[in-house]
C-alpha positions in Angstrom: 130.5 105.6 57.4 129.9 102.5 54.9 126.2 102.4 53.3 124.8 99.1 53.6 123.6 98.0 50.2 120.7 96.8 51.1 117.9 97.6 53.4 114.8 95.6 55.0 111.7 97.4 55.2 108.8 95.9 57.0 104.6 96.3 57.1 102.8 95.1 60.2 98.4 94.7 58.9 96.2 93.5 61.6 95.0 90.8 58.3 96.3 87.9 57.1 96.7 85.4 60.4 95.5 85.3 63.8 98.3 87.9 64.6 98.7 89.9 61.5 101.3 89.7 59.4 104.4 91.3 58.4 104.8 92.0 54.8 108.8 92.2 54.5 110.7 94.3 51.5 114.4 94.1 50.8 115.9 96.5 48.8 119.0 95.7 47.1 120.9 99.3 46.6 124.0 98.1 45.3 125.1 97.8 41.7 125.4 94.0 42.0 122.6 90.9 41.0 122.1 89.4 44.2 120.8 85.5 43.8 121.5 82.3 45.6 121.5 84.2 49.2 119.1 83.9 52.5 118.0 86.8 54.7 118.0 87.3 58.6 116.6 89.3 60.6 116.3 89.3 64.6 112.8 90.4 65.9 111.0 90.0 69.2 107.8 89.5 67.3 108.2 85.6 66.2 107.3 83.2 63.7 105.4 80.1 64.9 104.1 79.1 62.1 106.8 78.1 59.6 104.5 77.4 57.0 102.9 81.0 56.9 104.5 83.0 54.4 104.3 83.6 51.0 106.7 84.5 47.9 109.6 82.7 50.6 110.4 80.0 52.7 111.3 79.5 56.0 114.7 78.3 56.8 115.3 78.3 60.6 114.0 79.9 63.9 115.9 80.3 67.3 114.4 83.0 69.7 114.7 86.2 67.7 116.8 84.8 65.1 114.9 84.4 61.5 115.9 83.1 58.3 114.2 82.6 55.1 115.0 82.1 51.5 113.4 83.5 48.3 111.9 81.3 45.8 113.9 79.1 43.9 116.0 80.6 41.5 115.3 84.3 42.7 117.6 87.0 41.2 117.3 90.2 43.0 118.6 93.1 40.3 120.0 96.3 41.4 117.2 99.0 42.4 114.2 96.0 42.9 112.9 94.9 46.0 111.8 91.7 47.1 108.9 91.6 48.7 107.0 88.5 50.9 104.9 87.7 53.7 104.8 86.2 57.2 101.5 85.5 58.8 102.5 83.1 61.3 102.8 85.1 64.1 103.1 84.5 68.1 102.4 87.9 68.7 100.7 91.3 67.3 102.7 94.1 66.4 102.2 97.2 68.5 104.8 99.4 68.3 107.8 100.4 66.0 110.3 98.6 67.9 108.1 95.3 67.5 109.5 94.7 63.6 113.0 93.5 63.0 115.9 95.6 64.7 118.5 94.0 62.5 119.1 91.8 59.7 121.7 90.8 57.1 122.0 88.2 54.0 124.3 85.5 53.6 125.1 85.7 49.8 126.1 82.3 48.1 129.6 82.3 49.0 129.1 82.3 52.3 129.8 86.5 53.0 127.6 87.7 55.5 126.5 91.2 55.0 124.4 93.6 57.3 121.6 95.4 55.5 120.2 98.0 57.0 116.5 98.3 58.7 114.0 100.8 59.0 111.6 101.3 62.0 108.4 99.3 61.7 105.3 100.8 60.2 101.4 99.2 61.3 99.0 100.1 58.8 96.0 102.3 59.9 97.8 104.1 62.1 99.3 107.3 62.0 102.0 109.5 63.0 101.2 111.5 66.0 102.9 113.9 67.8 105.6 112.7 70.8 103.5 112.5 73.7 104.4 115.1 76.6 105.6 112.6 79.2 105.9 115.5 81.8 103.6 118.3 82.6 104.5 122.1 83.2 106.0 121.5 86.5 104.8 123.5 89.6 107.1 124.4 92.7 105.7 125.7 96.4 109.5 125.7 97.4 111.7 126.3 95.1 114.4 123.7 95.7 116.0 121.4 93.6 116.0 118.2 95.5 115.1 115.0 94.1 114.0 113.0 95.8 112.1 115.0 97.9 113.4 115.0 101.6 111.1 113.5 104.1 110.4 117.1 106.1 111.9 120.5 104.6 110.9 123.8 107.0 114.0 125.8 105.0 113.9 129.4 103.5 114.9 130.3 100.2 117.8 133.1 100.3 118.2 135.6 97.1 122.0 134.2 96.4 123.8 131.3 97.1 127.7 130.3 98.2 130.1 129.9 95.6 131.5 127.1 97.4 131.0 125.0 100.0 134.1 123.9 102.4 134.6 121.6 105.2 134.9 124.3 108.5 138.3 124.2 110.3 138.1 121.4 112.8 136.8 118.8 110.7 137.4 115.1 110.7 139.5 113.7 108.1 136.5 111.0 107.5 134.7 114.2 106.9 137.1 115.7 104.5 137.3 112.9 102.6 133.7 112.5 102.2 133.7 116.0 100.8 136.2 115.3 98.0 133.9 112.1 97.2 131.1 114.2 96.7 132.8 116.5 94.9 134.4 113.9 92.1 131.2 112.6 91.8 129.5 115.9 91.2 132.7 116.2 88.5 132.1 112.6 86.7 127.9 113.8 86.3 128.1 117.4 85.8 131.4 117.6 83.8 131.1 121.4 82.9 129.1 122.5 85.5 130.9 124.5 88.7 131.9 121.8 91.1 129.9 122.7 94.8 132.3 122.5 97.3 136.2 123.2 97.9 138.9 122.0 100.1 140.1 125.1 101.2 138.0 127.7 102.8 137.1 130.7 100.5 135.6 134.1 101.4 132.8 133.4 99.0 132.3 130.5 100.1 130.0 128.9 103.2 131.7 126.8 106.0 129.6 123.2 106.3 130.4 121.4 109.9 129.7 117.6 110.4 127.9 116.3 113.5 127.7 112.4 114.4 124.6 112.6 115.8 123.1 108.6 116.5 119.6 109.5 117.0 119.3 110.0 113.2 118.0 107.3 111.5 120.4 105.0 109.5 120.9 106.8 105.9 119.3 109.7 107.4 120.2 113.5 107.3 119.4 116.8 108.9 120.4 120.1 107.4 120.7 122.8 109.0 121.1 126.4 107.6 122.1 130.2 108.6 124.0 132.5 107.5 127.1 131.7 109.2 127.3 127.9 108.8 125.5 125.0 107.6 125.6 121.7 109.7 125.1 118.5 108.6 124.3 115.9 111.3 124.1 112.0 110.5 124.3 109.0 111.9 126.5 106.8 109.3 128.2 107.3 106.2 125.5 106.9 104.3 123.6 109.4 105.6 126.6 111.6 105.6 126.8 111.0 101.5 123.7 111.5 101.2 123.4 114.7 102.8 126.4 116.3 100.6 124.5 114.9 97.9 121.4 117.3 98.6 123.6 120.5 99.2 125.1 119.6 95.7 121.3 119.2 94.2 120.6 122.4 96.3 123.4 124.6 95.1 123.5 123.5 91.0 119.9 124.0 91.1 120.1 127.6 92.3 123.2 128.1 90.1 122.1 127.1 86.8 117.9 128.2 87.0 118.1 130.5 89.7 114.7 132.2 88.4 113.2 128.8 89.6 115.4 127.2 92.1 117.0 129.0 95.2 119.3 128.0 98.0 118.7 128.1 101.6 119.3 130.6 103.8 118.1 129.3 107.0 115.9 126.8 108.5 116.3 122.9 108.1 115.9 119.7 105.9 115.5 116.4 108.0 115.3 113.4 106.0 115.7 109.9 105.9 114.5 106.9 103.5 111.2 105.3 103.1 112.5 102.1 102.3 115.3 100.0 103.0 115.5 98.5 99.6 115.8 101.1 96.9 117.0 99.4 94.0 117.9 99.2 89.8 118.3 96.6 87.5 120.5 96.1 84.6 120.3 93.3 82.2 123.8 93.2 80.6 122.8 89.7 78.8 120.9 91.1 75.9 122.8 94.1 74.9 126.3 94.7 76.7 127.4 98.1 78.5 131.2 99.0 79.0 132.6 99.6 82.0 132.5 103.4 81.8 128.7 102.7 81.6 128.5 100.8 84.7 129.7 103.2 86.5 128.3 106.4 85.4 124.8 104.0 85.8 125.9 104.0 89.4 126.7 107.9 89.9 123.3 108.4 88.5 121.9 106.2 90.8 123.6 107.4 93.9 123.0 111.0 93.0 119.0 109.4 93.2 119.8 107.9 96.7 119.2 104.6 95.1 121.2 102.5 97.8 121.2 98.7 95.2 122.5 97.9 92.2 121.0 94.7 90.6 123.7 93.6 87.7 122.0 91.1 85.6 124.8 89.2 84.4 123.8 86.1 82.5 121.1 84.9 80.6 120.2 83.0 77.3 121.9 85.7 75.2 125.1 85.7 76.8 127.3 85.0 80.0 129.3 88.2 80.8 131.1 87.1 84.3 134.7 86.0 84.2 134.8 82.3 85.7 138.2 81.6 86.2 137.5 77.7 86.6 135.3 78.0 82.9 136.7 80.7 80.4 134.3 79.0 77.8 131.6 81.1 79.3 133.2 84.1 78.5 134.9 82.8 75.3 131.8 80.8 73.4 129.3 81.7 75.6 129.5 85.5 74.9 130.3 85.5 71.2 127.1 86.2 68.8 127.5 86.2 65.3 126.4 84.4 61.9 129.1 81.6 62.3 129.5 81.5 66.3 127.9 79.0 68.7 125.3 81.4 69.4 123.0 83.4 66.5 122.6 86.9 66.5 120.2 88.1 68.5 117.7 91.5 69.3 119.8 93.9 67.2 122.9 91.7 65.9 123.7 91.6 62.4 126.9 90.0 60.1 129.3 91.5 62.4 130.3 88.9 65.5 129.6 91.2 69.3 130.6 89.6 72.9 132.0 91.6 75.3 132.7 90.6 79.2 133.6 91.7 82.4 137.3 90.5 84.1 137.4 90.0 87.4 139.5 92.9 88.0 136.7 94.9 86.0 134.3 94.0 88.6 136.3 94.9 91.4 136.6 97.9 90.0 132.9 98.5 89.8 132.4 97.0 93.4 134.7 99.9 94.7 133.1 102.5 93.2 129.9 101.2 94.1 130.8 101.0 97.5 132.6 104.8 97.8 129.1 105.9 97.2 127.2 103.8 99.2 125.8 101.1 96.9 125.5 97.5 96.9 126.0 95.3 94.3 123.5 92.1 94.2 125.0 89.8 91.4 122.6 87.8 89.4 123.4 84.7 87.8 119.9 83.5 86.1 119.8 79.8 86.6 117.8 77.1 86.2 116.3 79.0 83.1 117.7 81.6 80.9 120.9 79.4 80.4 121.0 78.5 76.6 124.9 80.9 76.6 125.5 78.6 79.6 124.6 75.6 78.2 126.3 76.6 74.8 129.4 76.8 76.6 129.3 73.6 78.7 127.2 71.0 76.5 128.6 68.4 79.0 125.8 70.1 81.9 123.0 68.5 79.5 121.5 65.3 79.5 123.1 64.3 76.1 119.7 61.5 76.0 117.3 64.7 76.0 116.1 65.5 72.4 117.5 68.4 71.6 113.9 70.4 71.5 111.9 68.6 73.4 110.3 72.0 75.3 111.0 75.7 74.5 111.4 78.8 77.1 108.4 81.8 76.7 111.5 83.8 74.6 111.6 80.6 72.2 114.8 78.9 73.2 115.0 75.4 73.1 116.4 73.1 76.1 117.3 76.1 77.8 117.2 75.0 81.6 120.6 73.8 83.8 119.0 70.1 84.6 119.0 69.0 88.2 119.9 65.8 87.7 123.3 65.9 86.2 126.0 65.8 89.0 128.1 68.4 86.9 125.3 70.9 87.5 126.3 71.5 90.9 130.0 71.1 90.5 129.9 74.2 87.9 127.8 76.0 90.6 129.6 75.1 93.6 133.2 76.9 91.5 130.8 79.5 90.1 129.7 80.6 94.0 133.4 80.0 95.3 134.7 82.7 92.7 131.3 85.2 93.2 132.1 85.5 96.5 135.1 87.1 96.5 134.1 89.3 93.6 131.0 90.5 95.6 130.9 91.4 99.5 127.1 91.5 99.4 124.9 89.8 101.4 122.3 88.2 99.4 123.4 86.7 95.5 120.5 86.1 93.2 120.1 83.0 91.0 117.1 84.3 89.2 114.7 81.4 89.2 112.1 82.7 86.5 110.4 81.4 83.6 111.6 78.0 83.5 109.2 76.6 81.0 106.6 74.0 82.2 107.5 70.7 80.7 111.6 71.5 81.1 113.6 68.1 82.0 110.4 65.9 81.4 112.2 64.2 78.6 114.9 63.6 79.9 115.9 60.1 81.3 118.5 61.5 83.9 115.8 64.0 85.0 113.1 61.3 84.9 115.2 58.5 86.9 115.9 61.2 89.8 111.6 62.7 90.3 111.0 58.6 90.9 114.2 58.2 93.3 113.2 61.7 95.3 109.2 61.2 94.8 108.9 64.4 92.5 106.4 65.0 89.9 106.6 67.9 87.6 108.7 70.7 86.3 108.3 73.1 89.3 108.4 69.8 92.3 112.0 69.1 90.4 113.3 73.3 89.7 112.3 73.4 93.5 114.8 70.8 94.9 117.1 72.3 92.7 117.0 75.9 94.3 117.0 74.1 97.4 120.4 72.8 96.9 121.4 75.9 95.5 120.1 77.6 98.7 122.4 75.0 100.6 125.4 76.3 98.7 124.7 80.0 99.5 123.9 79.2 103.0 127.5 77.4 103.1 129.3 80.7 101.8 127.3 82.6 104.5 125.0 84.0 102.0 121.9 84.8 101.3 119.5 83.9 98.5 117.4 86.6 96.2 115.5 85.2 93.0 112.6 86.7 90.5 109.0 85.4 92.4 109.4 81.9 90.3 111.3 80.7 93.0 108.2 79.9 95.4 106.8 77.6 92.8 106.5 73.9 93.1 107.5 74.5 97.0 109.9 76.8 96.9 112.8 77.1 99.4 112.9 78.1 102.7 111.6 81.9 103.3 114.4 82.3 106.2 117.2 84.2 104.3 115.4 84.3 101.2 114.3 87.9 99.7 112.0 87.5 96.1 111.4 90.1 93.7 107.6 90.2 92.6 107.4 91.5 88.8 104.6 89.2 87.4 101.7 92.0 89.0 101.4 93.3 92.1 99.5 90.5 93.9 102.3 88.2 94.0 104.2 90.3 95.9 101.4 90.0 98.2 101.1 86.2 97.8 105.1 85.8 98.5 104.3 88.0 101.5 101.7 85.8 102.8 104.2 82.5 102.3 106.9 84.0 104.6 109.2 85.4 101.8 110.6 88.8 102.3 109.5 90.9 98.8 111.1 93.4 97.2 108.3 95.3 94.6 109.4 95.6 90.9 105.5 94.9 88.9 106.5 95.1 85.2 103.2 97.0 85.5 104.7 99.9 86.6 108.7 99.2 87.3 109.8 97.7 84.2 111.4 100.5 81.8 111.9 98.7 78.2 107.8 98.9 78.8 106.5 101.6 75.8 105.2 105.0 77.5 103.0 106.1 75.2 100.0 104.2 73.0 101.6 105.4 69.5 103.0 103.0 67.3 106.4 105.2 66.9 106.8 104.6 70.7 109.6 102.2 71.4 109.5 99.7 74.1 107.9 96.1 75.4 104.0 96.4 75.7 103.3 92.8 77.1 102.6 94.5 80.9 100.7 97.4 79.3 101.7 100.9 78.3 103.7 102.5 81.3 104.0 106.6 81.6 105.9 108.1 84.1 102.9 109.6 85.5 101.6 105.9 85.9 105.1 105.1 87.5 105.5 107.6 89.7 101.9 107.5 91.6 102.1 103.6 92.3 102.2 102.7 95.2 103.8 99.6 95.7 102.7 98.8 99.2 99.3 99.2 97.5 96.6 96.3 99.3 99.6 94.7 101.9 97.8 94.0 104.8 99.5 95.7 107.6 100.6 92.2 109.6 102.2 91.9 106.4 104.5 95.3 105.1 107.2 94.2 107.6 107.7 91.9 105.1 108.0 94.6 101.9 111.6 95.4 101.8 111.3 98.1 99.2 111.0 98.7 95.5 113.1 98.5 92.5 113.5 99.1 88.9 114.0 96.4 86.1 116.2 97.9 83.1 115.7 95.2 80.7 117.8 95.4 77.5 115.9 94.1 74.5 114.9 97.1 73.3 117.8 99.0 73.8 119.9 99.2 71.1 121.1 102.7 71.4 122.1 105.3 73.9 118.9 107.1 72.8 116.6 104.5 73.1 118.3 103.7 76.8 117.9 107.5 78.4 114.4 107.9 76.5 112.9 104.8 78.2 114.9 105.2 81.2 114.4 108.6 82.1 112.5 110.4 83.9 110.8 106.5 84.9 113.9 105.6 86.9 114.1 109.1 89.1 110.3 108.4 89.5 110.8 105.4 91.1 113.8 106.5 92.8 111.3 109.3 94.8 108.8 106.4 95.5 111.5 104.5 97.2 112.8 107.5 99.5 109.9 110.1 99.6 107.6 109.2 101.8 103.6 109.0 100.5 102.3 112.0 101.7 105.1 114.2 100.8 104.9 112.9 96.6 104.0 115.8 94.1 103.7 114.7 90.5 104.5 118.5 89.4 107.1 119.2 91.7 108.5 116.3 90.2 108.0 117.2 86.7 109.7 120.4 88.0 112.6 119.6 89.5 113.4 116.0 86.9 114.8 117.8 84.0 117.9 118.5 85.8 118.8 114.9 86.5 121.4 113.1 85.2 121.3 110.8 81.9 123.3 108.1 81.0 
């Protein structure tokens, strides 16, 4: 492993500007003058203010992406530090993960080298011990089931089956099933001893399938005795799901079996809450292999999690394969010093892009389906499209100034603009190739945080709000997701989008399911306006959002410090009149990928938030238990 020779330490003091300031110290560890260079670094806490620093000057902003220079003439010596300030700040600094999370100087040549970066430290405050995120956990029954089943009346044996095996007679659907459960028991548990068998064995228990269409769609019922167990269901789903609880059951008792049993007798009827249980991924910011994607997907069908929500493009980067525009996946994924796009939350002198072919989504869409979940696509559009934009300069109004309004993450002209005919073109070939990558039934096309004041300057945009009689930003992004909507309705598809959608008019509510994640209440609003709502309050659903108040928490803290205990009591129906929860489809976690520059970062953050909000979406109200679930969540699954 290669040392960097130089290291960025950073200060955050509540004095010094509105915000604080950071006080910035770069070390230069190598045996080498260094003189003649700039430093960047990429933080989520930005400058505003280029005139607020001292012993430096600023060079250049965009989003994350800082640069600044040292005085004139500077000549950093081996073993000294170069120390200076930045006051002008849009933000405070909270938490350790607010500071820079990468940076690197460009020496006079033109090298680029990464210099490594140490957590952020906020005087006054001081270290403090982890905060328990889960309490001693408490079982009445003592089976490991997560979620919780809807109605258990079962009775713990003293010893459990070593296998479980389909009984002679058995449907070759059935069988099948079986072996699907049992590789994805082998892709989680890798070491662990698989649950069930092909073949009968003496020490084994015989497990007999019954198609019984009085069970609820997804639903189960178990039913247990010495002789046999029987699973009854109504669809595959609920089949899967089923086999998924006798494999919780049975590693549970196997590996704890002072604390977890198996059943001898008795029965487990259960069935979902919702309709809608879902998880985000934002692969934009940070990007996850394919082997990532789909263990992501194991863990969140072992959870009964029925949607996955694969957040494909935003400013950062464009990760879909287009076969009608490989520039998205060629310039408009590639960050890096010299690349169209600048490094960005965690990117140093090293160039990163990565993508997913076509034939890699297939893939994905396969396995998702074997277990039972369905993939919703996201491309974000009209916002979030600065990769997009970097890619296709001709989808701009080339009259616009070039920052003549700037998104809430600082990017300049970041918006698609409605008024230039290529717009639709690239989204009418964009649609055709989505939909037959993706067999689902809605497609989302994001629709949030389009900054007021987008398009305003420019003359296309100008000349169409006088022909069509618009006025303002969110009158204009409306008659664009209106044309959009046309487009899905065309492919016999269904549009989802983030709750910005319904601004400035909206689109029609018929076929049209919103995710609420500015608070609750919107969700509440959307309801009220006709929209079917899916629930996902950064407030409570987000999980880059910090856990714990302590500085050496990582995480986002703009919607408030999250703990699972918060996470897992919220009730997301919470004041929904009753004409109106017809309308709450179900709930769903937001995995946003800012912070998460690590594996570590990802399954501290993640877990145990996301089985929290997996129970919420299946168990029903009454039959939630914070301890039980503190009891029974260590054994789940991690990325």
């Amino acid at each position: 492993m290669t040392v960097a020779p130089y290291r960025l330490e950073s200060l955050w003091q509540p004095d010094g500007g509105p915000n604080g300031r950071f006080t910035f110290s770069l070390f230069n560890l190598s045996d080498v003058a260094l003189s003649g260079f700039t430093l960047v670094y990429t933080s989520l806490t930005r400058v505003i203010d280029a005139k607020a620093c001292e012993n430096a000057t600023f060079v250049r902003r965009n989003a994350n992406f800082h640069e600044f220079a040292p005085p004139t003439d500077f000549v950093l010596e081996p073993g000294k530090s170069w120390i200076f300030t930045v006051s002008g700040l849009h933000r405070p600094a909270r938490h350790c993960t607010d500071g820079a999370k990468s940076a690197y100087v460009t020496l006079a040549d033109g090298k680029h080298v990464t210099v490594g970066v140490s957590d952020l430290l906020l005087e006054g405050r001081v270290n403090e011990p982890p905060p328990m995120l889960l309490p001693e956990g408490r079982l009445t029954l003592p089976f490991s089931l997560q979620p919780w089943p809807a109605e258990i009346d079962a009775r713990p044996g003293d010893g459990f089956p070593v296998v479980l095996y389909p009984a002679e007679g058995s449907s070759a659907d059935d069988v099948r099933a079986v072996s699907t459960a049992l590789s994805h028991f082998g892709r989680l548990f890798e070491s662990d001893h698989a649950p069930f068998n092909l073949v009968a064995s003496p020490q084994g228990q015989s497990l007999q399938f019954s198609v019984d269409p009085t069970i609820a769609p997804e639903g189960y019922k178990l039913a247990f005795s010495p002789a046999a167990i029987t699973l009854s269901f109504a669809d595959a789903a609920g089949r899967q799901y089923g086999l998924t609880s006798l494999s919780q059951l049975l590693r549970g008792a196997r590996s704890h079996p002072q604390t977890f049993r198996f059943p001898v007798s008795g029965t487990i009827s259960d069935k979902p809450r919702y309709g809608w249980r879902g998880c985000h991924l934002d692969v934009s910011r940070q990007f996850y292999p394919v082997a990532d994607i789909k263990r992501l997907i194991d863990i969140l069908a072992w959870l009964k999690v029925n949607i996955f929500h694969w957040h494909l493009t935003d400013d950062e980067a464009w990760r879909l394969e287009i076969k009608a525009y490989p520039e998205l996946t060629t310039t408009g994924v590639l960050r890096g010093p010299d690349e169209p796009l600048l490094p960005q939350l965690g990117n140093s002198a090293e160039p990163v892009g990565g993508f997913y072919s076509q034939e890699d989504v297939r893939d994905i869409v396969a396995h998702a389906a074997s277990l039972s979940v369905e993939i919703i696509p996201e491309i974000d559009i009209p916002g979030h499209s600065t990769a997009t934009l970097t890619a296709l300069p001709d989808l701009s109004d080339g009259q616009e100034a070039p920052d003549s309004y700037h998104s809430v993450q600082g990017y300049p002209n970041n918006a698609l603009n409605p008024a230039v005919p290529a717009t639709y073109e690239f989204l009418e070939s964009v649609l055709d190739e989505m939909v037959e990558l993706f067999p689902s039934s809605y497609l989302h096309i994001g629709g949030d945080e389009v900054a007021n004041g987008s398009w305003l300057a420019s003359p296309l945009a100008k000349a169409l709000m006088e022909k069509e009689g618009i006025s303002g930003t969110f009158a204009l992004q409306s008659y664009f997701l209106k044309r959009v909507k046309d487009m899905l309705s065309a492919r016999g598809r269904k549009l989802a989008g983030w709750n910005e959608v319904a601004h400035g008019g909206g689109v029609a509510a018929a076929d049209t399911l919103l995710m609420a994640w500015e608070n609750p209440q919107v969700g509440i609003d959307l309801a009220r306006q006709g929209y079917e709502v899916v629930m996902t309050p950064g407030q409570a659903y987000y999980l880059d959002m910090v856990q714990a108040e302590a500085f050496q928490e990582p995480g986002a803290s703009w919607a408030g410090t999250v703990p699972p205990a918060h996470t897992y009591a919220y009730e997301a129906e919470g004041e929904f009149p009753e004409e109106l929860k017809d309308r709450m489809k179900g709930v769903q976690a937001c995995i946003w990928s800012e912070h998460f520059l690590s594996r570590g970062y990802f399954n501290r953050l993640v877990f145990p938030r996301l089985p929290a909000i997996a129970e919420a979406a299946w168990t029903p109200r009454a039959r939630k238990d914070w301890h039980r679930f503190a009891a029974i969540v260590p054994l789940s699954p991690k990325l």
